[in-house]
C-alpha positions in Angstrom: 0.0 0.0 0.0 2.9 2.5 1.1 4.6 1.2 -2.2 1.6 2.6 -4.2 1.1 5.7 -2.3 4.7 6.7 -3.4 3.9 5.8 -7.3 0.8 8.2 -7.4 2.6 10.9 -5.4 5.5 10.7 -7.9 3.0 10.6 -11.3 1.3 13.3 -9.7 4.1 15.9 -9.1 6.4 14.3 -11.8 5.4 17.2 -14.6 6.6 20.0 -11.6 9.6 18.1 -10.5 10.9 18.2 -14.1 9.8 21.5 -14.5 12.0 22.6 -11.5 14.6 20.9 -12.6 14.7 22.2 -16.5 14.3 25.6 -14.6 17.2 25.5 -12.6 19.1 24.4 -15.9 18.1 27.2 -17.8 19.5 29.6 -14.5 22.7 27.9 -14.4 23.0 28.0 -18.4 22.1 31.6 -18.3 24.3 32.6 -15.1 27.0 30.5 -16.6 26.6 32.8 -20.0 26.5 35.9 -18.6 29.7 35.4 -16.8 31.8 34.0 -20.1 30.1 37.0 -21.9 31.2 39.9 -19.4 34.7 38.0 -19.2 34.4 38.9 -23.6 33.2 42.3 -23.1 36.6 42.8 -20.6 39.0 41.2 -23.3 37.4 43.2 -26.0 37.4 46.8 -24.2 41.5 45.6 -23.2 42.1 45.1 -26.5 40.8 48.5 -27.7 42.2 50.1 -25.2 45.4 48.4 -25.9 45.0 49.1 -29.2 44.7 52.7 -29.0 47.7 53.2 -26.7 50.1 51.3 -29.2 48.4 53.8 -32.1 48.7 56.8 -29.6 52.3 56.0 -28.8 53.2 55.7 -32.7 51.8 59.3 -33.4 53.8 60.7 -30.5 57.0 59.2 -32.1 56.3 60.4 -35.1 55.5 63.8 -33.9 59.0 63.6 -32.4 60.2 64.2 -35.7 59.1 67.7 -35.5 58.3 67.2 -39.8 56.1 69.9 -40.7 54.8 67.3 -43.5 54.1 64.8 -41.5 51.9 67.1 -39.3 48.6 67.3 -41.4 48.2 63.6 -41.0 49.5 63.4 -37.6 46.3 66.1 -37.3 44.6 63.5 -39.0 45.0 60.5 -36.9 44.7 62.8 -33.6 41.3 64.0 -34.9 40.4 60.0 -35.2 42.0 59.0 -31.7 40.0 61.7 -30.1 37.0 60.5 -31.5 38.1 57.0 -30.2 39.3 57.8 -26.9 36.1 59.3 -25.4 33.8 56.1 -25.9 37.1 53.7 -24.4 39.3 56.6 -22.2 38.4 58.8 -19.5 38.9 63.3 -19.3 42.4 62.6 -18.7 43.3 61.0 -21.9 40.5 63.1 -23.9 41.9 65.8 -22.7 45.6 65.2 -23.7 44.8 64.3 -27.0 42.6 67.8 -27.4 45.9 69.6 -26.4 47.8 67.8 -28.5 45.3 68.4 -31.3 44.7 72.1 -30.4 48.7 72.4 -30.5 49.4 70.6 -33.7 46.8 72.9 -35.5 48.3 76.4 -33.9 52.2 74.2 -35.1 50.8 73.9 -38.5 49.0 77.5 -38.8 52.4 79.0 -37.6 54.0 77.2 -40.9 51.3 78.5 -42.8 52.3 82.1 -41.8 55.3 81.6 -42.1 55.2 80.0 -45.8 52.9 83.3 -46.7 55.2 85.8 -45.3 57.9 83.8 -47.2 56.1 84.1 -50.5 55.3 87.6 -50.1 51.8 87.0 -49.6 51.3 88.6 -46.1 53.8 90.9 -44.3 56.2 89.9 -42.0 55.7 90.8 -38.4 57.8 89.3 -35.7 54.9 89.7 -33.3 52.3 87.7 -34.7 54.8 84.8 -34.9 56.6 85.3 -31.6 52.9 84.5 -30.2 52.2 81.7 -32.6 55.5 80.3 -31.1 55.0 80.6 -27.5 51.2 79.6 -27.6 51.9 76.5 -29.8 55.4 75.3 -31.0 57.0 75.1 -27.8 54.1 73.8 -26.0 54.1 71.2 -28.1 57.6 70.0 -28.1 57.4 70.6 -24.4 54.2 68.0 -24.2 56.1 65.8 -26.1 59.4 65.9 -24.6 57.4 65.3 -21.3 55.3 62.1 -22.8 58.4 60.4 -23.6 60.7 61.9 -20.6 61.3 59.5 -17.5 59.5 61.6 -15.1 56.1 59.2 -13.8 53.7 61.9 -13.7 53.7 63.2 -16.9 55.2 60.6 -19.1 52.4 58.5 -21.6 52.4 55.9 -19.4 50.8 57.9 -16.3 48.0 58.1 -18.4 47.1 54.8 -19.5 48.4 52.9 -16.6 45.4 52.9 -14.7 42.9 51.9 -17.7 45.8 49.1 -18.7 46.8 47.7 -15.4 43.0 46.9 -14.3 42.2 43.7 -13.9 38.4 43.7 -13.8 38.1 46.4 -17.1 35.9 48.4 -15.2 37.8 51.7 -15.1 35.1 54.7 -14.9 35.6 56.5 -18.0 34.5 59.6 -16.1 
């Protein structure tokens, strides 16, 4: 009789027993999935990030070169970085990259000037490029000189350290 009782308990919740257990499945599955997919969101924002730094480092190296034809498309690839770096960098790397853009555009008007004064097209004045000079050329070699100095709190490093060096990817960008 016991033997019995148990059989019709069992065909009676056997429907909501597997029902439980196909549920808890699906919660593991989808935990399990979740957790492999923020793990490829981490790897994918490193690799960007990564990315950027090793393209970020080649354009101050080649601004290095102080090559005033090299500049437009140095102008170029800083316009593109700074587009870049606000969806994957915070304002501290934005911000570089604006003065290095704001900079490169006052190096390469100064050229300009210079060029037209040389061709007779404007008049020379000492003053205008005396300012163009101290408001952009040397600021710019000066912001380079101190990305690739040794000194840890200005050099390119100090600003990427602490988006490369996280383990979890989950730097604020703000």
């Amino acid at each position: 009789m016991n033997f019995i009782l148990t059989i019709e308990f069992l065909q009676q919740h056997l429907i909501e027993l597997l029902a439980f257990i196909v549920s808890f499945t699906a919660l593991i599955v989808s935990w399990i999935s979740m957790y492999y997919s923020n793990k490829a969101f981490s790897l994918s924002l490193f690799d960007k990030r990564y990315k950027f730094y090793h393209d970020f480092k080649i354009l101050v190296n080649e601004m290095l070169k102080f090559d005033i034809k090299l500049f437009p498309d140095s102008l170029k690839r800083t316009k593109f970085l700074l587009w870049e770096a606000q969806y994957i960098y915070g304002e501290d790397v934005c911000g570089l990259l604006k003065k290095i853009h704001d900079n490169l555009c006052g190096v390469i008007l100064c050229h300009q000037v210079v060029d037209d004064m040389a061709a007779g097209n404007q008049s020379e004045d000492s003053e205008i490029m005396s300012r163009l000079m101290a408001e952009h050329y040397r600021p710019l070699q000066s912001l380079i000189a101190d990305l690739l100095g040794d000194n840890d709190i200005t050099n390119l490093n100090f600003y990427f350290h602490n988006y490369l060096a996280d383990k979890d990817f989950k730097k604020p960008l703000s």
